[in-house]
PASEBA-545977 format. One record per residue (C-alpha): residue in one letter; residue number from 1; z, y, x. Coordinates in nm, 2 decimals, decimal comma, padded with zeros to 4 digits, always signed. Each point is the difference from the previous one (the first is absolute). Layout:
N
   residu   num        w        v        u
        A   NUM        Z        Y        X
...
//
This chain:
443
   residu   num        w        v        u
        X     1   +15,54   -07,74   +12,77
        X     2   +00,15   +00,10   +00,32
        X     3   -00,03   -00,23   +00,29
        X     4   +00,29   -00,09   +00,25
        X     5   -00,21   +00,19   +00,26
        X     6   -00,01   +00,34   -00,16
        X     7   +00,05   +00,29   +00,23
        X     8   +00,14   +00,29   -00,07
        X     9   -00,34   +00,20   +00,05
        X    10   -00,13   -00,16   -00,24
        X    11   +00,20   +00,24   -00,29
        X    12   -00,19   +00,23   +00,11
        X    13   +00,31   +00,19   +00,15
        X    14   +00,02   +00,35   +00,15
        X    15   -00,04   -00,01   +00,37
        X    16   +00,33   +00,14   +00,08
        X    17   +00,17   -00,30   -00,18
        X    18   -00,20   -00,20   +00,18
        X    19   +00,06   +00,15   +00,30
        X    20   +00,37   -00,10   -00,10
        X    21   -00,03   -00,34   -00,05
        X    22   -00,16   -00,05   +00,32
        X    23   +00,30   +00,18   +00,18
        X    24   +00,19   -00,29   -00,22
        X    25   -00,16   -00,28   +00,15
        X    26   -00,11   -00,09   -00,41
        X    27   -00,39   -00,04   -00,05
        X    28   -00,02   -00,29   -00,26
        X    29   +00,18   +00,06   -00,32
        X    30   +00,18   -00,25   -00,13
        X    31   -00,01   -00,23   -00,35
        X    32   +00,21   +00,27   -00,23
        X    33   -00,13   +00,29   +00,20
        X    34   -00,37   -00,12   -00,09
        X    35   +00,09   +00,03   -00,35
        X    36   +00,23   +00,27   -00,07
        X    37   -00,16   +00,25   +00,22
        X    38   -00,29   +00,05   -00,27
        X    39   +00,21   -00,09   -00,27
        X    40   +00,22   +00,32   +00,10
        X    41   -00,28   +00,25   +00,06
        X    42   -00,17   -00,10   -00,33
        X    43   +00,33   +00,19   -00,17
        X    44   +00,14   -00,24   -00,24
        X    45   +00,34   -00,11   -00,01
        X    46   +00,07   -00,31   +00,19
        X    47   +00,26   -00,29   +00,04
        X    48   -00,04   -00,15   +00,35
        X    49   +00,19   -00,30   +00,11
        X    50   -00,01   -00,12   +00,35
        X    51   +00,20   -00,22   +00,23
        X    52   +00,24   +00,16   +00,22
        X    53   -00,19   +00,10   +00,31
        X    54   -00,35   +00,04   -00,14
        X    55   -00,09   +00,36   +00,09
        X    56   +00,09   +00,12   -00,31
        X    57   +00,13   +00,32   +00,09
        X    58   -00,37   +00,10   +00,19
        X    59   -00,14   -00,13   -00,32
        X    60   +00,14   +00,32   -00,18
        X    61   +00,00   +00,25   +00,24
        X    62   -00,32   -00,05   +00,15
        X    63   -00,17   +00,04   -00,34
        X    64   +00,29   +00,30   -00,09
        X    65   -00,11   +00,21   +00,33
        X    66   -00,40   -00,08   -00,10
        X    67   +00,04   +00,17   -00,33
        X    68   +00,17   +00,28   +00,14
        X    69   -00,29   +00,03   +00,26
        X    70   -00,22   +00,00   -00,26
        X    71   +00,16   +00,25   -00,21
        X    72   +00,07   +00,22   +00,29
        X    73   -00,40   +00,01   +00,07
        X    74   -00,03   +00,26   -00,28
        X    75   +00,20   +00,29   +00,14
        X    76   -00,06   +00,19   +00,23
        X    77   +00,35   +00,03   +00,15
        X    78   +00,13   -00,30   -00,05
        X    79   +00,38   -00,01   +00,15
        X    80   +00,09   +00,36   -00,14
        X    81   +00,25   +00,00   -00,30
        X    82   -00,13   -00,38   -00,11
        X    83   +00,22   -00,14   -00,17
        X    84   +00,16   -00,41   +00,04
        X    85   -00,23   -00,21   -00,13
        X    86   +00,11   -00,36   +00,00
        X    87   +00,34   -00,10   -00,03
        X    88   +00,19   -00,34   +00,15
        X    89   +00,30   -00,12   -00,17
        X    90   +00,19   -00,25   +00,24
        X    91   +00,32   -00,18   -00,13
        X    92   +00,19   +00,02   +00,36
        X    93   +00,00   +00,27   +00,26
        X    94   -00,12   -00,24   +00,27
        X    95   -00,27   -00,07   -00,15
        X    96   -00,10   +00,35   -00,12
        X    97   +00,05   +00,09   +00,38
        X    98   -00,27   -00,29   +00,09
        X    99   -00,23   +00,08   -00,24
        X   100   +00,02   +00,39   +00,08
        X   101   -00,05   -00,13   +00,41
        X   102   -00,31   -00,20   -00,09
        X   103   -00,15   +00,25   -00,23
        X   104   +00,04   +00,30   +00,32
        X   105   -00,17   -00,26   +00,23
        X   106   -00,29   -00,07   -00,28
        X   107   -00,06   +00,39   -00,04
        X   108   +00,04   +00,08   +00,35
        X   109   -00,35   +00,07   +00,06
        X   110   -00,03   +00,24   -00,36
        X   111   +00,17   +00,30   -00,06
        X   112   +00,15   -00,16   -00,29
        X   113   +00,40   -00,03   +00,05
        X   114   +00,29   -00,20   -00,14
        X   115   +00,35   +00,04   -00,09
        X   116   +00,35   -00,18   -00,05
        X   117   +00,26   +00,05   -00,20
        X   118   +00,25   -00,21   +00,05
        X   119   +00,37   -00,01   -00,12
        X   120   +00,27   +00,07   +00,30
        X   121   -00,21   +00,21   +00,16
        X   122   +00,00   +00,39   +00,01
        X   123   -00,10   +00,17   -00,33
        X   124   -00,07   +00,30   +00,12
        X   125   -00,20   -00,11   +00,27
        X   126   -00,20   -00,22   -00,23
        X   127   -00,05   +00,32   -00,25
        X   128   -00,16   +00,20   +00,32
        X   129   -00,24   -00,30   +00,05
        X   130   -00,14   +00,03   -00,33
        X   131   -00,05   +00,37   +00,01
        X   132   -00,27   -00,14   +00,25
        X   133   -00,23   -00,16   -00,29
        X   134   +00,02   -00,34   +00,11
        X   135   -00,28   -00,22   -00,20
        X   136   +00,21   -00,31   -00,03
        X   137   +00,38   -00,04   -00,07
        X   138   +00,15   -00,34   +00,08
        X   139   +00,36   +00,00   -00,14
        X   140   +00,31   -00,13   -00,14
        X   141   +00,06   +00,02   -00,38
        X   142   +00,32   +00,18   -00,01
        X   143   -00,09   +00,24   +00,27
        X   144   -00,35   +00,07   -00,17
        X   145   +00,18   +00,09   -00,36
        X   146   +00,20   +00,19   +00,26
        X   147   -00,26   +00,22   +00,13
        X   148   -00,18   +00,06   -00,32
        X   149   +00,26   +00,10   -00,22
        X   150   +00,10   +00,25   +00,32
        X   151   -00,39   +00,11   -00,08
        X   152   -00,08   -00,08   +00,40
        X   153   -00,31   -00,20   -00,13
        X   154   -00,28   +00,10   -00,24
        X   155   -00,16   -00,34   -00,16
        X   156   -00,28   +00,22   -00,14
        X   157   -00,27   -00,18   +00,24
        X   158   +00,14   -00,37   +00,02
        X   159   -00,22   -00,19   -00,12
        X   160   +00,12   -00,33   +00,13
        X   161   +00,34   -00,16   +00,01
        X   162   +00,03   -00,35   +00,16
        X   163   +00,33   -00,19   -00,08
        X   164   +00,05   -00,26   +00,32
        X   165   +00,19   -00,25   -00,07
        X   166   +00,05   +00,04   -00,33
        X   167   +00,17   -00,27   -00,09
        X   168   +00,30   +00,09   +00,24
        X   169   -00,04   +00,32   -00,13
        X   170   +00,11   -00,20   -00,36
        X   171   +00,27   -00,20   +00,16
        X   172   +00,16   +00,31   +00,17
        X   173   +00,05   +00,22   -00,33
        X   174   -00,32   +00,21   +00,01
        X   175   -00,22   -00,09   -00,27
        X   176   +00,11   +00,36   -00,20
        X   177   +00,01   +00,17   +00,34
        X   178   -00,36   -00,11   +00,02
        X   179   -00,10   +00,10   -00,38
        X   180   +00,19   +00,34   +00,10
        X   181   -00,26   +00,05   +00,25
        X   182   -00,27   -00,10   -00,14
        X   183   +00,10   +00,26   -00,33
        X   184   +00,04   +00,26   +00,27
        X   185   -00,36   -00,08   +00,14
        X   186   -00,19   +00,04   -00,33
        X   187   +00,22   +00,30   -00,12
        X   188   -00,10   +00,14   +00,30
        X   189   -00,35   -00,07   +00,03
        X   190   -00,03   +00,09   -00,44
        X   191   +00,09   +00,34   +00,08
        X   192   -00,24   +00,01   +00,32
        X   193   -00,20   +00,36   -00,11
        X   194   -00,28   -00,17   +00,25
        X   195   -00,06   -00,20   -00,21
        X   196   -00,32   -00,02   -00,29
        X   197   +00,07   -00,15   -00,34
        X   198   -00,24   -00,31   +00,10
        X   199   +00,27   -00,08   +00,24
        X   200   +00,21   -00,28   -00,01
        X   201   +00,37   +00,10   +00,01
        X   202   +00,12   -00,30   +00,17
        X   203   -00,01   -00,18   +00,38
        X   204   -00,09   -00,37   +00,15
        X   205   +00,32   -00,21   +00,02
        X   206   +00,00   -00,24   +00,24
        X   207   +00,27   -00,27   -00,06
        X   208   +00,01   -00,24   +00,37
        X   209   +00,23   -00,28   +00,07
        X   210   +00,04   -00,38   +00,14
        X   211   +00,13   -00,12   -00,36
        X   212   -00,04   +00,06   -00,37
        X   213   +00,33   -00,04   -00,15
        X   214   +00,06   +00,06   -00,40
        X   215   +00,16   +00,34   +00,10
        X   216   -00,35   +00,11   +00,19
        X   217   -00,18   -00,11   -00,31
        X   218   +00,21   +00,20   -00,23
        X   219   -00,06   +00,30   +00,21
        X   220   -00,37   -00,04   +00,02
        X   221   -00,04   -00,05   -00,37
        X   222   +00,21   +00,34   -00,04
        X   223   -00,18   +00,24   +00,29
        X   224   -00,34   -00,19   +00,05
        X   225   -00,34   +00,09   -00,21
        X   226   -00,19   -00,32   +00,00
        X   227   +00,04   -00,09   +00,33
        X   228   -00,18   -00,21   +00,24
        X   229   +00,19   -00,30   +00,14
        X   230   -00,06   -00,11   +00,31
        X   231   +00,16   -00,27   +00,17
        X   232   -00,12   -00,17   +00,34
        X   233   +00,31   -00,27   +00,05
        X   234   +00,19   -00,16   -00,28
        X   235   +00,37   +00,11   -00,03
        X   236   +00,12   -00,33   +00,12
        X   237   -00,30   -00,13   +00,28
        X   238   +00,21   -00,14   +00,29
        X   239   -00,08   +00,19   +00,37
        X   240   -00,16   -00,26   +00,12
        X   241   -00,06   +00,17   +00,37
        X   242   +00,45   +00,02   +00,01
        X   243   +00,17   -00,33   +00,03
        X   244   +00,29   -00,03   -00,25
        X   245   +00,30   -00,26   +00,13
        X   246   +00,34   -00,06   -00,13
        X   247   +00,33   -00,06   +00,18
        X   248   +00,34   -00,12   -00,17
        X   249   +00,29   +00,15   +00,09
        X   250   +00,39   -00,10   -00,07
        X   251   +00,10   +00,34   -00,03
        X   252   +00,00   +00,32   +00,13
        X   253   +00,11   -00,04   +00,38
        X   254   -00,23   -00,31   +00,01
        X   255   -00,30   +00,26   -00,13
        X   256   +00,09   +00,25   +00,26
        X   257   -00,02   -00,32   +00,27
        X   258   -00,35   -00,08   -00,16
        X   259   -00,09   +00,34   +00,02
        X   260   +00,08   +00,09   +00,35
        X   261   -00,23   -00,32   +00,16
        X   262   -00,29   +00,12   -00,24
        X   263   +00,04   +00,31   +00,18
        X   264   +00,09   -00,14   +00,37
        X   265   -00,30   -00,26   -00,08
        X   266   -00,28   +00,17   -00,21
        X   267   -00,25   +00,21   +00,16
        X   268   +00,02   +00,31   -00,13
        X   269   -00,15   +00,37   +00,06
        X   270   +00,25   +00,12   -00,30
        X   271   +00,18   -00,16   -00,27
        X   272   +00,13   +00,11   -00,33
        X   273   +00,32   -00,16   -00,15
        X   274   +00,05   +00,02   -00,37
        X   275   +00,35   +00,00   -00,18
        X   276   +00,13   +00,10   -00,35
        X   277   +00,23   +00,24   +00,04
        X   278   +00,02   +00,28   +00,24
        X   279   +00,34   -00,10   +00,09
        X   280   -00,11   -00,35   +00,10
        X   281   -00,30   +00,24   +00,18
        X   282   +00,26   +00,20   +00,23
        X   283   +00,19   -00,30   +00,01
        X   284   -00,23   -00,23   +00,14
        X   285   -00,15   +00,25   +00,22
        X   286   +00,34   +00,01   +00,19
        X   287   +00,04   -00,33   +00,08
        X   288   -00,38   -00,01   +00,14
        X   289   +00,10   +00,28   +00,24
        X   290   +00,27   -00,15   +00,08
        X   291   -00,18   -00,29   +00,14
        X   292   -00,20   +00,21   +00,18
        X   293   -00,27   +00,03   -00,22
        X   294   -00,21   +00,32   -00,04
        X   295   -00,02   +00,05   -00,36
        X   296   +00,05   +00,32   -00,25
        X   297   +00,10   +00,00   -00,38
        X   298   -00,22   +00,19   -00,28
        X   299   +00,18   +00,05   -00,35
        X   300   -00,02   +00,28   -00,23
        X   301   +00,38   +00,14   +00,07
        X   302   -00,15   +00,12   +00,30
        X   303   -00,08   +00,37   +00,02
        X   304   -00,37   +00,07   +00,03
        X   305   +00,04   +00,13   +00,38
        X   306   +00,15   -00,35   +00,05
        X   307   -00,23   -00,20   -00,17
        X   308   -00,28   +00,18   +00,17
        X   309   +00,13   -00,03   +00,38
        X   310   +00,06   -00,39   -00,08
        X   311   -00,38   -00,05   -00,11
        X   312   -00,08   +00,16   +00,28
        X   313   +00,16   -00,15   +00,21
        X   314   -00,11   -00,37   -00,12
        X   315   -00,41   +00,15   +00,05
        X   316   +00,08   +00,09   +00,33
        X   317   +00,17   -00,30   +00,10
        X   318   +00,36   +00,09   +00,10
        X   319   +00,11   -00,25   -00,29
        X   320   -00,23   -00,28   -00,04
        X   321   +00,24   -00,10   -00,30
        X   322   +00,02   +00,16   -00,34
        X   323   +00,29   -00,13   -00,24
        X   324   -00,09   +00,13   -00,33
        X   325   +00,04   +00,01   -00,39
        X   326   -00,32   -00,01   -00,23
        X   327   +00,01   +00,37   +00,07
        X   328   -00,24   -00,11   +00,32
        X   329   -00,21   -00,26   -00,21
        X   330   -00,21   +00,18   -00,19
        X   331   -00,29   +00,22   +00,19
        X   332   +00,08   +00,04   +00,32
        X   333   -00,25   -00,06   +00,30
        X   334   +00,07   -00,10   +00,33
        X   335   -00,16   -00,15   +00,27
        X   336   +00,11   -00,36   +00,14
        X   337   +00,21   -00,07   -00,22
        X   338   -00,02   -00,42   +00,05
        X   339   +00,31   -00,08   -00,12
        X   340   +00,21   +00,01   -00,36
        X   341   +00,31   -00,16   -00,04
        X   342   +00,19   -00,01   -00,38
        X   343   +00,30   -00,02   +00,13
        X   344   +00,07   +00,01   -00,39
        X   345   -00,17   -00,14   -00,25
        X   346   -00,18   +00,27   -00,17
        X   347   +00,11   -00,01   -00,35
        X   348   -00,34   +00,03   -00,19
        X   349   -00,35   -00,16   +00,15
        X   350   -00,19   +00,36   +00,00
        X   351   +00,27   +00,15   +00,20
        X   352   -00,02   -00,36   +00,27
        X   353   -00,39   +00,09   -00,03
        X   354   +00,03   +00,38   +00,08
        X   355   +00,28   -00,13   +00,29
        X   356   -00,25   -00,28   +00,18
        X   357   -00,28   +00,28   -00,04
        X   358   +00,14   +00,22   +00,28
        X   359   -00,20   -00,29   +00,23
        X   360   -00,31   -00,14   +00,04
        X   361   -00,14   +00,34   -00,10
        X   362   -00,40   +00,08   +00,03
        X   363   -00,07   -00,40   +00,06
        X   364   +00,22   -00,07   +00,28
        X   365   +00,26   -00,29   +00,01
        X   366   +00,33   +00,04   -00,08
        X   367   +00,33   -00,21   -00,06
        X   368   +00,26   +00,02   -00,27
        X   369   +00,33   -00,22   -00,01
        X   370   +00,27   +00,01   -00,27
        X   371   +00,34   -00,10   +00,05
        X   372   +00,13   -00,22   -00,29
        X   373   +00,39   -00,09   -00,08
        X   374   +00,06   -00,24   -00,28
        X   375   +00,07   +00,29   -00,23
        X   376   -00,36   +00,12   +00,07
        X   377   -00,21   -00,31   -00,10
        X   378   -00,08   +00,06   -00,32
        X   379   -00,13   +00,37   +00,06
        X   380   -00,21   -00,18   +00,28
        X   381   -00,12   -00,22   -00,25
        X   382   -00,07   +00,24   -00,28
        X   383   -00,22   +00,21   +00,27
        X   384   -00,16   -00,25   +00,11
        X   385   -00,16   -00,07   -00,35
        X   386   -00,02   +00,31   -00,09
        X   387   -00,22   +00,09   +00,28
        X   388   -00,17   -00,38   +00,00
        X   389   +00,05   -00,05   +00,37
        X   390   +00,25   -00,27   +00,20
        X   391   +00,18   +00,11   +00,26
        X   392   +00,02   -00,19   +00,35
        X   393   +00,31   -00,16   +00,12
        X   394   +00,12   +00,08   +00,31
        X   395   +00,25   -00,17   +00,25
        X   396   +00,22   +00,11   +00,27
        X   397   +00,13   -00,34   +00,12
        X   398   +00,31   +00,21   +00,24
        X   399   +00,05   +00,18   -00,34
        X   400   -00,02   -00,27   -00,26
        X   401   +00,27   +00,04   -00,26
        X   402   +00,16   -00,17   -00,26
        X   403   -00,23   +00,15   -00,31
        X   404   -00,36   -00,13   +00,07
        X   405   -00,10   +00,05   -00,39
        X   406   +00,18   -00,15   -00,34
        X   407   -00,02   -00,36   +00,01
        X   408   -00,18   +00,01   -00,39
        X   409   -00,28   +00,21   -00,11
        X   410   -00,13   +00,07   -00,31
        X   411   -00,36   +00,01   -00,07
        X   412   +00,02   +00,40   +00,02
        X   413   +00,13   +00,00   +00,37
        X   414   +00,36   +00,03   -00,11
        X   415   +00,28   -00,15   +00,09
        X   416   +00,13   -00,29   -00,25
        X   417   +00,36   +00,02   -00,06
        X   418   +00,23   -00,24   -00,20
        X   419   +00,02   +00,15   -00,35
        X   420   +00,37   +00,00   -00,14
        X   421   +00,04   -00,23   -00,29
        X   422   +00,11   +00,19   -00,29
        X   423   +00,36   -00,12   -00,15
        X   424   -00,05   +00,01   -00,37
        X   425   +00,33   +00,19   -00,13
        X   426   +00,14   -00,13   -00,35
        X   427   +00,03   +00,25   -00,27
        X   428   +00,34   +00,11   -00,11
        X   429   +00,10   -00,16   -00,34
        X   430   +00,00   +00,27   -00,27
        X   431   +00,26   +00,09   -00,24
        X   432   -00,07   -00,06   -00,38
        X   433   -00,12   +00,42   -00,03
        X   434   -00,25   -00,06   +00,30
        X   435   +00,18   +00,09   +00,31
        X   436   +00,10   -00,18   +00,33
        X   437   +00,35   -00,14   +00,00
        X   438   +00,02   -00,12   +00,38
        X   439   +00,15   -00,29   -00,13
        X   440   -00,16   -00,36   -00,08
        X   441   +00,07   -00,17   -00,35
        X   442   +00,31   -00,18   -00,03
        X   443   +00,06   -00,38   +00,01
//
């Protein structure tokens, strides 16, 4: 069993990925990188769960670019007319682009290369870059099914597809966008003339997410061939290095209040806020301007170009403030981000999970706050069992309003209201045939 302590040399790791992870700043591996990186390069399909922030996008692609390394040690010419090998299935286009960023940095020192298709961006320009044999394709679904039906990718030589994470992949829609690639994959490789009749016509899935939701299971059972399931943190295990407080709010102008001395009083390298709605995203974010604030606004309405220029933007530091939807909770990694604010209530405890994840990343602390109006109790409640954690109250004296929590709870958390008695209605005398008259008997 892997130790806490396990450096990445000790996979026995080609130097030039090495050489990588030095330039990185990473020498010790962490918990789910210890395990999956052998569990990967052993072939067999593999379910990996893993709290958000874990290293679990190294812990495929270090092992993906290994094998390839491996493979490529056979030929002689090894980058002429080679084929993709691995593929990466992303759910969002952010993310794809992250992954595809951290994969170029990991084969920088290889001749190995990676590519992105993304939706929004240039098709053409996308077809070109594959013309160039790139070894591993990070990509969108629909743009993917895109680029193979227009034959601009051969799937002959994949021989591993990792699905990252999956289960949002599920929740947005693209459990038979997946199967479709996947069919794709092994129609492809089945007709590979390469290959000998001792071959085995089909490729290493790699299913990676934070959660494992009934949807992820159903896939699995459906694409998976006995796979290995490995999971390093329970779905629900509270971040215990990111503080988690509460703070009641009348309404919405008194949450805006709330939310503007968190901001004025917090220290802060960056900060993401969370809504529900992209409207309440671009709405809020012109309020926080307005006061002088230097925040940006991420939503999937936004064209790619857009969407791009704002993450950048937020790295470099001319916004230190990112209002968002869930579109920016799942998978995205950036630096110093100390501070999460639900401005709503996230409506399901994965998605409040995935939102508090985007701090205290790699160990360090981090704080989370959720605003909560009367309305909002019970989803507070319902998350907070559902995840087995307690959130801390929190107290702006100068801010204090008139909703500081229901006055009755229930054993669940929830608020106890006053049931309605129930006013028993007396049946309409009946006729002699049966039927109602409307009428009572007469004296």
């Amino acid at each position: 069993m892997q130790t806490e302590s396990t450096s990445f040399s000790d996979f026995e790791l080609a130097s030039e990925l090495l050489e990588s992870l030095n330039t990185m700043t990473l020498e010790q591996a962490t918990e789910v990188q210890q395990k999956a990186i052998p569990a990967i390069l052993e072939g067999q399909d593999i379910v990996i769960t893993a709290s958000t922030g874990s290293g679990k996008t190294l812990a495929y692609l270090i092992p993906l670019a290994q094998k390839i390394l491996d493979d490529y040690e056979w030929l002689e010419q090894p980058k002429k007319g080679q084929r993709v090998q691995s593929l990466i299935v992303a759910p969002t286009r952010e993310l794809a682009s992250q992954i595809a960023q951290v994969c170029d940095q990991l084969l920088e020192n290889t001749e190995l290369t990676v590519c992105a298709l993304i939706g929004g961006e240039d098709f053409k320009v996308q077809q070109k870059a594959l013309n160039r044999f790139p070894d591993i394709v990070v990509a969108t679904p629909g743009r993917l099914i895109e680029h193979i039906d227009a034959r601009s990718l051969s799937l002959i030589e994949v021989s591993k597809v990792v699905l990252d994470e999956s289960d949002q992949l599920c929740d947005l829609g693209f459990a038979e966008d997946v199967q479709t690639i996947l069919g794709y994959v092994d129609e492809a490789r089945s007709q590979n003339e390469e290959q000998t009749e001792d071959d085995d016509s089909s490729c290493q899935t790699i299913m990676v997410s934070a959660t494992t939701t009934g949807r992820t299971r159903k896939l699995a059972q459906d694409i998976l061939d006995e796979p290995q399931i490995l999971t390093v943190n329970a779905r629900r295990a509270q971040n215990d290095n990111i503080r988690q407080q509460i703070l009641t709010a009348d309404d919405e102008r008194h949450k805006l209040q709330l939310l503007l001395w968190l901001l004025d009083h917090e220290s802060f390298g960056r900060a993401f806020i969370f809504v529900n709605t992209k409207a309440q995203a671009d709405n809020l974010c012109g309020k926080l301007r307005y006061h002088k604030q230097r925040a940006a606004v991420l939503h999937s309405d936004m064209k790619q170009s857009v969407r791009e220029g704002t993450l950048k933007a937020f790295k470099e530091g001319r916004a230190n403030i990112l209002v968002a939807t869930d579109l920016a909770a799942r998978g995205l990694d950036i630096e110093n981000v100390d501070l999460v604010v639900n401005f709503d209530m996230a409506r399901k405890g994965d998605e409040y999970m995935h939102r508090i994840g985007r701090t205290g990343r790699g160990g360090a602390q981090g704080q989370s706050f959720v605003l909560i109006m009367p309305n909002e109790w019970n989803l507070k409640a319902s998350i907070e069992r559902y995840l087995k954690v307690t959130f801390e109250r929190k107290f702006i004296p100068e801010l204090r309003g008139s909703f500081n929590g229901p006055k009755k709870v229930k054993a669940s958390g929830k608020a106890a209201g006053t049931k309605k008695k129930k006013v028993k209605v007396k049946a309409a005398p009946k006729s002699k045939k049966g039927k109602a008259t409307g009428r009572g008997k007469k004296k």
